[in-house]
Each structure stands twice: as C-alpha cells, then as structure tokens.
N, C-alpha and C positions, 0 to 999 in steps of 0.2 A: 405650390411647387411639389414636384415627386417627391416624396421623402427620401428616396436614395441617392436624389442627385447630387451629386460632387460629395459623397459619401469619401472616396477615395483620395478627394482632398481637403477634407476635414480634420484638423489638428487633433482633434481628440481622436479620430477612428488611428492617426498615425503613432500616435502615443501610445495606445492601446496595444499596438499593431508590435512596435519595439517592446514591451513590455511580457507579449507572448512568444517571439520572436528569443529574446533572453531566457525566459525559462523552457523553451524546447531543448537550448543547448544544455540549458544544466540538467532536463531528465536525461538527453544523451549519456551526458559526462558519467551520470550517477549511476547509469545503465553501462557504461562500459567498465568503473570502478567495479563492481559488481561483479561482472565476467571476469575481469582481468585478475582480481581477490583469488574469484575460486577457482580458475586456470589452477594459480599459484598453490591455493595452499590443498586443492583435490590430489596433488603430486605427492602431498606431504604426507606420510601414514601416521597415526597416532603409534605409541612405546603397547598397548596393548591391544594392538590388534583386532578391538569389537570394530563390530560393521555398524551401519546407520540402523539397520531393522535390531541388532540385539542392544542396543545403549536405550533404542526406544522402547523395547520392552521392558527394561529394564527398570526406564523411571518410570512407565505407565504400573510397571507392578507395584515400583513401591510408594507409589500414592494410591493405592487400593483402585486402579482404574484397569481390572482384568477383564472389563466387557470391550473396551477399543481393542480393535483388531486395525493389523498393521499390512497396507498392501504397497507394491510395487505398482507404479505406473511410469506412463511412457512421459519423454521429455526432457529438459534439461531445466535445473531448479523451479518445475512446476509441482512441488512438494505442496504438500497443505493439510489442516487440520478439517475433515467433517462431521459437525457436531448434531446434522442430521442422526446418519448413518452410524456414526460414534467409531470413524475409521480415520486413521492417521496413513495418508499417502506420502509415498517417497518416490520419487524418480529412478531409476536404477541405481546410476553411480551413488545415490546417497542411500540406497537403499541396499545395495551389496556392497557398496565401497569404506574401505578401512582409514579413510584419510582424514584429518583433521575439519576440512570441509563436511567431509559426510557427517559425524556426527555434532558439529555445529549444528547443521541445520535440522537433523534431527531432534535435539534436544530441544530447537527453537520452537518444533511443530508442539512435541509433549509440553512447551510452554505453555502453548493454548488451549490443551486440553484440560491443563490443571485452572486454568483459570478459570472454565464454565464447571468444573469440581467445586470453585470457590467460589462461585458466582459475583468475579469480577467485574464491579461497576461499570468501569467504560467499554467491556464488549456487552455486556447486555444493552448499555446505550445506543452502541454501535449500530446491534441488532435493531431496535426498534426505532433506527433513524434511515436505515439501510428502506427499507418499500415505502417509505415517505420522500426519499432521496429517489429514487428513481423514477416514483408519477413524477414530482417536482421538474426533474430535469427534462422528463418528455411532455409534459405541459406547458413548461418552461419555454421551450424554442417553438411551440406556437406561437404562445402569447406572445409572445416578443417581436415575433416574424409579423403577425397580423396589426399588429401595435405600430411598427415602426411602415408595415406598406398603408395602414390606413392615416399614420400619423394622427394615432390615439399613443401618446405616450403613458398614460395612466394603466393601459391594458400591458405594452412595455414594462411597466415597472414594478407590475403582479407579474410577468412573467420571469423579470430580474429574482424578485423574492421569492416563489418559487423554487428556484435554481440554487438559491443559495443551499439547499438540502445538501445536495453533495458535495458542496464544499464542507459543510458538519459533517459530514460523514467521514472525510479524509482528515478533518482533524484529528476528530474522536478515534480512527485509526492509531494514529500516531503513537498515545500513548499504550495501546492493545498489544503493537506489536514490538514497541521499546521494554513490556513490560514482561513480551514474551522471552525474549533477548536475555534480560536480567535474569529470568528465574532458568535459563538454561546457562548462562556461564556460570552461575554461583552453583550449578548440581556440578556443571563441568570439571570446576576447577575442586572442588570438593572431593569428588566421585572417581574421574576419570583420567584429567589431563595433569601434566606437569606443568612448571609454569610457563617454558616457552612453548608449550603447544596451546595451552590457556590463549597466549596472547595471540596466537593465529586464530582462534575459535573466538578470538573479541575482533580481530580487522574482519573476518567475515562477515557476523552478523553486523557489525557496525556500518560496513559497506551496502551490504543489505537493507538496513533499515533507510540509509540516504535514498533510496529509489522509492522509500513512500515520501518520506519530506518533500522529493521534484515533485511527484506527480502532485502534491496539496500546492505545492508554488505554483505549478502552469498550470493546474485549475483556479486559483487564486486569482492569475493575471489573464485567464482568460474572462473569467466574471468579469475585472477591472477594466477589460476592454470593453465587455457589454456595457456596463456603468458609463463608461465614457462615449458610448455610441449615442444611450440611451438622451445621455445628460446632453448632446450636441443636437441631436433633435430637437430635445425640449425647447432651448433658447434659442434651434431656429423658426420653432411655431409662432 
C-alpha cells in the first residue's frame, strides 16, 4: 500500500494535527502580547530621559566592553546582539527612544554581550548546537520524506532524530535569553529605573521572552506530530 494513503485519516496524523494547530495559536497569542506590551510601555518615557543607544553604552562601558559599537537599524523590535562583529543593533524607536521600552530592550541586548564577556555556558552551548541544528533539520525532512514515500520507517526515524537539533537548540535558547533579561533588570533597577518603571521594564521583557517559549512549544509539537506520523506507518508496515 502507498504509504500516504489515508494519511489524512489516520488518528495519529490527526492528533498531531490538533497538537500543532494549538501551539500556532499560542505563538500568535505570545506574539501579540509582545506588541501589545511595547505599543504600551514605548508611550511611557523613563524620569531620566536616556535613550536606548546611551543606557547601552553606558553598561557596555562599565563592564570594560568599549570595543562594541552601537548601531541603529531598520525595523521594529529586530534589536539584537552580533558577537561576530561585536556590534549591538537597535531599531530606531529603541535606538533614539526615551521610553521605558527602549531601554528595556536595550539593556536586554548588553545582556548578551556580557555573557560572551563571561563566557556563559548555555550560549556557547547554544552556539555549538546552532550548525548541527540546522544540517539536522535540512537532512531531517529528507529523510523523513524518502522514509515515509518508500515506507522505510528506519530511514524516518534517522530523519526524526536528526531533527530533534532544533528542538536543542530552542531550549538551550531559553535560558540565554531569560538570563539575558535578569542581568538587564537587575543593572535596570539598580542604575536607572524607579520602581514603577522597573516593573514596566519586567512586563516587557517578560513578554518578550514568552515568544521564545511558543516558538520551543510549536516546534515541540510539530516533531510530536512527526513522531506520530512516523510511529502510524510503523504499525501499518
């Protein structure tokens, strides 16, 4: 028999199906939490008036980190640390903006600059799971693909483990950027903020850090649908 036939009515491809189906909604959700956060608190200016580019400089100096250079780029919250180039990018608004938002996420980025300073365990993890994670995923949906058309499920389920890379990947994420988070509210509320702009600068990044957890969930339950395709074949060979 085809291997795909009545694929679509197969209980496990359905289960599967519902499984990915529920965490698309919650990356939504976590994705709109996110905008909706820094709609709110981008309106809000910090009591001292620094912008995103001087708070970053500010902590990049005083952790002896005066070789990053700080630029502006285009976008909306497409901020991010390059530990290539050893450049800390800001988007406009958080890169000229005085608001509570802005330098949240700023601080979040000098987060992760201090951490390859300290040579924080789970990003150099990160790092050296990151180009085994991505052959994995694109040798991945060969194997899988030629596995389940030739109804070799063995070839399938080198393709399953394979795959799993990126799911390691977005774990080990997890705590990189929860830890980036921590080391920016604790300079924040030390250094910079009072405490209710503190706790705007904690719903931010807290919101923020929810849009890595969805995406580790709906890759999660996307594998568990493969899992579940794979494991339906099996027991119809």
């Amino acid at each position: 028999m085809f291997p795909f036939y009545g694929f679509y009515y197969n209980s496990y491809y359905m289960i599967g199906t519902i499984f990915v189906i529920l965490a698309a909604i919650l990356a939504l959700w976590a994705q709109m939490k996110v905008q909706t956060t820094y709609s709110r608190f981008k309106k809000i200016p910090n009591s001292r008036g620094i912008t995103g580019a001087q708070i970053a400089r500010e902590i990049l100096d005083s952790e002896g980190l005066y070789d990053i250079q700080i630029y502006e780029v285009r976008g909306q919250l497409s901020d991010h640390y390059n530990p290539g180039k050893k450049t800390i990018n800001l988007s406009h608004d958080i890169y000229r903006g005085t608001s509570i938002a802005a330098l949240a996420v700023a601080a979040h980025e000098c987060g992760h600059a201090i951490q390859y300073k300290e040579k924080y365990i789970p990003i150099s993890l990160r790092n050296a799971i990151l180009p085994i994670a991505n052959v994995g995923q694109y040798l991945g949906w060969i194997a899988i693909f030629i596995g389940l058309i030739l109804g070799q499920t063995d070839i399938a389920w080198f393709g399953f483990i394979a795959m799993c890379g990126i799911l390691a990947f977005q774990l080990v994420t997890l705590p990189v950027e929860f830890n980036a988070s921590s080391r920016a509210l604790s300079i924040l509320q030390t250094r910079y903020l009072t405490s209710g702009e503190y706790d705007g600068a904690k719903k931010m990044l807290s919101a923020a850090a929810m849009t890595y957890v969805a995406a580790m969930i709906s890759t999660l339950m996307s594998m568990l649908r493969i899992f579940l395709i794979i494991l339906g074949n099996s027991r119809d060979d």
